[in-house]
C-alpha positions as CSV (number, residue, x, y, z in Angstrom):
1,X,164.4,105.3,146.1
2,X,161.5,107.7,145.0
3,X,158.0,106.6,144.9
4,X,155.8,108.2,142.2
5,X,152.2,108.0,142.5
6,X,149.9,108.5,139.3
7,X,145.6,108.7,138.9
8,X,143.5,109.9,136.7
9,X,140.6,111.9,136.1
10,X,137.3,111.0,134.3
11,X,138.4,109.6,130.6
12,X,141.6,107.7,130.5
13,X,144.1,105.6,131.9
14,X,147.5,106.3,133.3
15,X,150.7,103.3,133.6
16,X,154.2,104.0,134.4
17,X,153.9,104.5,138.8
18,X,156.2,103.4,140.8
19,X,159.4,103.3,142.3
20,X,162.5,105.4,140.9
21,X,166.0,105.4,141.7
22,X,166.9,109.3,142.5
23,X,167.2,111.2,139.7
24,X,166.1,108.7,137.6
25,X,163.9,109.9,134.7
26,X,160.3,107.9,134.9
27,X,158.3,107.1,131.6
28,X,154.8,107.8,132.1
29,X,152.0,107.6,129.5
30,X,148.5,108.7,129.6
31,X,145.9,106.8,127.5
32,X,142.2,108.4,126.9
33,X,139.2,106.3,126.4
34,X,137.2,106.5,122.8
35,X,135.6,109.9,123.0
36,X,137.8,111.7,125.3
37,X,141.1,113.2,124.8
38,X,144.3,113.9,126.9
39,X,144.4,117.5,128.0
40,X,147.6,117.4,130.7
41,X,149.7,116.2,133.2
42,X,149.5,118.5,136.6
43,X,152.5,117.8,139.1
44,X,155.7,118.5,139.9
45,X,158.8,117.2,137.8
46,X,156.8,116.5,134.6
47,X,159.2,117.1,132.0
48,X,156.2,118.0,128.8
49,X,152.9,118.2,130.7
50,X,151.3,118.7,127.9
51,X,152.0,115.2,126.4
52,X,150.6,112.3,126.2
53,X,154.0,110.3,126.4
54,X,156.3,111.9,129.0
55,X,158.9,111.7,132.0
56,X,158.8,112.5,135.4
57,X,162.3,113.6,137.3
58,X,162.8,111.4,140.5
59,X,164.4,113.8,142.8
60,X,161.5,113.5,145.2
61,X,158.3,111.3,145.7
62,X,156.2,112.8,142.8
63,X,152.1,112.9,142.7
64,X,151.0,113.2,139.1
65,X,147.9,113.3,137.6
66,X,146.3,113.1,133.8
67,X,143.0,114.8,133.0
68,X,140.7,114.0,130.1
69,X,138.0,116.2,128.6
70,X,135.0,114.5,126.1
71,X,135.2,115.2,122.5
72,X,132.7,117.7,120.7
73,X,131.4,116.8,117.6
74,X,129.2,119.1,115.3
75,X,126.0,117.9,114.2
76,X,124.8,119.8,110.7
77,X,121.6,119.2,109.9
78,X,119.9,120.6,106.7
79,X,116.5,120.8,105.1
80,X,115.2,120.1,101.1
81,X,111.8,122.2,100.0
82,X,109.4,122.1,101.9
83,X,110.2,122.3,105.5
84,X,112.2,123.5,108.5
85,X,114.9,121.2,110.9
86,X,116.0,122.0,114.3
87,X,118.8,120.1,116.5
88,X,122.0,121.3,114.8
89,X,124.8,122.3,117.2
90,X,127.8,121.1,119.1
91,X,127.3,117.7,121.4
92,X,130.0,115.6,123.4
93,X,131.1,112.4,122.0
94,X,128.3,109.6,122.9
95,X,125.4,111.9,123.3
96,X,122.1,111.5,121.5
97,X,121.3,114.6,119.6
98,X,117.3,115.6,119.1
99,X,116.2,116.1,116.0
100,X,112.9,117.7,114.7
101,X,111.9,118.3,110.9
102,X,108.7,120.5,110.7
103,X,106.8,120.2,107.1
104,X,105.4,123.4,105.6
105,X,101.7,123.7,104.9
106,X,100.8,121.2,101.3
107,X,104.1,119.3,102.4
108,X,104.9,116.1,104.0
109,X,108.1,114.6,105.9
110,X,109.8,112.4,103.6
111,X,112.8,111.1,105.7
112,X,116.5,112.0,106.9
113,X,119.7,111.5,105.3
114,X,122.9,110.7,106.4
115,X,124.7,108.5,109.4
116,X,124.0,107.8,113.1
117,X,119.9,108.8,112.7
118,X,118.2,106.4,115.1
119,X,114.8,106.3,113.2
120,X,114.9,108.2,109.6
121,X,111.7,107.8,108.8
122,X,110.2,109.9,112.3
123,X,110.5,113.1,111.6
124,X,111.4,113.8,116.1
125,X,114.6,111.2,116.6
126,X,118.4,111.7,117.6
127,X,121.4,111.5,115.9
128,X,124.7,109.0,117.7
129,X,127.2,111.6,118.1
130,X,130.1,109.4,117.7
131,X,131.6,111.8,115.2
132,X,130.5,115.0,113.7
133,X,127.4,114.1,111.7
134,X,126.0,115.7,108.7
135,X,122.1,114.8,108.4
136,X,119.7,116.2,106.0
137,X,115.7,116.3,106.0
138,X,113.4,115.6,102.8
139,X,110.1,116.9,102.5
140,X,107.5,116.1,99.1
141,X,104.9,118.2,98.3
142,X,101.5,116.5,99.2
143,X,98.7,115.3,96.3
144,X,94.9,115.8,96.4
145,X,92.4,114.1,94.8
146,X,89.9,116.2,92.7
147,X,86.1,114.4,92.6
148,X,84.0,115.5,89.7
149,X,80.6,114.2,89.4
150,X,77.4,115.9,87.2
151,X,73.9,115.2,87.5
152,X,71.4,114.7,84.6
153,X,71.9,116.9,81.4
154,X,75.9,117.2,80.4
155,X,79.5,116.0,81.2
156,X,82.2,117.0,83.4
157,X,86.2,117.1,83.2
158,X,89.2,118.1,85.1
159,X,89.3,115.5,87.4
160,X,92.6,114.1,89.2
161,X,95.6,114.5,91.2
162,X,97.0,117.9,92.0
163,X,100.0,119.2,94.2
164,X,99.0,121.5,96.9
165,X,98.0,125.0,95.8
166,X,97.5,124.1,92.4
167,X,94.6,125.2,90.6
168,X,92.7,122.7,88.8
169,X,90.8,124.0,85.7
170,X,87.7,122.2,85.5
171,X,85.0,122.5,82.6
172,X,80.8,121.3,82.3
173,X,79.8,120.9,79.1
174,X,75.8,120.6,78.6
175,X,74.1,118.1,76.2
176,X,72.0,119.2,73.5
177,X,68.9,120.9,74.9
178,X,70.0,121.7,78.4
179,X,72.0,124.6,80.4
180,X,74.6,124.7,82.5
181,X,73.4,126.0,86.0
182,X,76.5,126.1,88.5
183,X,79.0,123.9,90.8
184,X,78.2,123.0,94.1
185,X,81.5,122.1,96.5
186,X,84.6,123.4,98.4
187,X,87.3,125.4,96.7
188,X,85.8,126.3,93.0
189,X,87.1,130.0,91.8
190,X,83.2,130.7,90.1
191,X,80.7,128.3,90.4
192,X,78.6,130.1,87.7
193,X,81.2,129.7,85.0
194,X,81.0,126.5,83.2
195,X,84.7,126.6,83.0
196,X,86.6,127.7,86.0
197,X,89.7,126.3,88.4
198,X,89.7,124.5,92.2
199,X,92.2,125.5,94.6
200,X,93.6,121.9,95.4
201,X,94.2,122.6,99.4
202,X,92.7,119.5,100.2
203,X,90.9,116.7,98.4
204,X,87.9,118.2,96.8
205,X,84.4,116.8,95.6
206,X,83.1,119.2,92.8
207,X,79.5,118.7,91.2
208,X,77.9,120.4,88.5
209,X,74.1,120.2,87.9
210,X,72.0,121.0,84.6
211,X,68.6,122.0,83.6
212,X,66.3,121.0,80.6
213,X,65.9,124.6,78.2
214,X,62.2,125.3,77.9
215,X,60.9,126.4,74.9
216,X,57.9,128.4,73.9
217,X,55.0,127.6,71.4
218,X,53.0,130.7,69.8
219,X,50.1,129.8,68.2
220,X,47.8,131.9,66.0
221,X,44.7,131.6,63.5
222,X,43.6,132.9,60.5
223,X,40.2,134.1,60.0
224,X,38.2,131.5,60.6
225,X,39.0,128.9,63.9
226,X,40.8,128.8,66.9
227,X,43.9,127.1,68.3
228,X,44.7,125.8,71.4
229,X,48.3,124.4,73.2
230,X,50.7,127.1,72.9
231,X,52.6,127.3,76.1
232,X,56.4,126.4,77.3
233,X,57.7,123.2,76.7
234,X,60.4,120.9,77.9
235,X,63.4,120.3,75.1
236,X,62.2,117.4,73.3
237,X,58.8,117.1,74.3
238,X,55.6,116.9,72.3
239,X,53.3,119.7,72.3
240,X,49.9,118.8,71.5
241,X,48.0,121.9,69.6
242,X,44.2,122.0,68.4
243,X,42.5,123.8,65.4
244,X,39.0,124.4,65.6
245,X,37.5,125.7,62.6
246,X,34.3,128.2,63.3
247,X,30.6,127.1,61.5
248,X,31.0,127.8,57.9
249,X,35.0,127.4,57.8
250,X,37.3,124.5,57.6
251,X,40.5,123.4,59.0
252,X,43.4,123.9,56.0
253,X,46.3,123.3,57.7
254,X,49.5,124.6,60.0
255,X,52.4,126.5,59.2
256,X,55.8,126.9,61.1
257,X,58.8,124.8,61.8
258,X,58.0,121.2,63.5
């Protein structure tokens, strides 16, 4: 009788040791765990090392061994507008792949797609490599908030949610008797023009002020008196004026608009 001796490396199991009449033909059979797979039989008398399911030829004590190597699996990973991902490549079965999705500037991480991602809304986690894994990053483009506000003398509009790197048009519209005199705040294209455009960066708070129009009053005499109250004048106001006939005239009356 012949004795045959199996082991195994890392990864498997091997059955079918033991004792052989001579010349007898032994059935041995390698078995790899989940992940690995059979890669060979080294030994003498093996009759297919390079099967899983083989026999050995008992003309001799035989020492026979199996190895196992780990699976690779490829990880693909993928990114929508709007950003960047890192972490793709080739991993061995069971290991936990990093992943990192990096936004671009006005966007924000929305979440990853696909199987075996441990957190998908983190936009650093791993990926089970059980299997080769396709995964696939989502980014949105982010939304500011456009603050208009006006002080005494006229109204304001353009006011809202942009997208990053939009440009808002914004316009200040006077009431009757006043001016527009500028914008004050972050991000406005020309703060003289009463209508102009915010670059939407960031949320923005844009004010626009106004002045009361001044008018002047010209006063003048015939032969005869004086005036006084001519001057400048607020819109709207009252100007008080004052004829004052000379000794030996009286006061007829005024002439002009209001």
């Amino acid at each position: 009788d012949k004795i045959l001796t199996l082991s195994s490396g890392t990864g498997g199991t091997v059955i079918g040791g033991g004792t052989y009449g001579y010349g007898t033909s032994a059935n041995i059979t390698a078995t790899p765990n989940t992940g690995y797979s059979f890669s060979g039989w080294s030994g003498a008398g093996v009759t297919d090392s390079s099967a899983a399911n083989t026999t050995v030829n008992m003309t001799a004590d035989r020492s026979v061994s199996a190895s196992f190597t780990l699976n690779n699996h490829t990880l693909s990973v993928s990114a929508g507008t709007g950003g960047t991902v890192s972490g793709g490549g080739t991993y061995g079965h069971g290991t936990n792949a990093n992943i990192t999705a990096t936004p671009s500037t006005g966007y924000s991480f929305n979440g990853w797609s696909g199987t075996g991602v441990t957190d998908t809304s983190a936009a650093s986690t791993t990926v089970s490599m059980t299997s080769d894994r396709s995964v696939s990053a989502s980014f949105s483009l982010n939304n500011y908030t456009l603050s208009l506000g006006a002080g005494t003398g006229g109204t304001v509009s353009g006011g809202g949610t942009y997208g990053h790197g939009t440009n808002a048009n914004i316009t200040a519209t006077p009431s009757t008797g006043y001016s527009f005199n500028g914008w004050s705040g972050t991000g406005v294209t020309d703060t003289s023009a009463a209508s102009t455009t915010v670059s939407m960066t960031s949320d923005q708070s844009v004010s626009a002020s106004f002045s009361l129009n001044n008018y002047t009053l010209s006063l003048s005499s015939g032969t005869g008196g004086t005036v006084i109250g001519g001057g400048t004048y607020g819109h709207g106001t009252n100007a008080n004026i004052t004829a004052t006939p000379s000794t030996g005239y009286s006061f007829n009356g005024w002439s002009g608009t209001g």
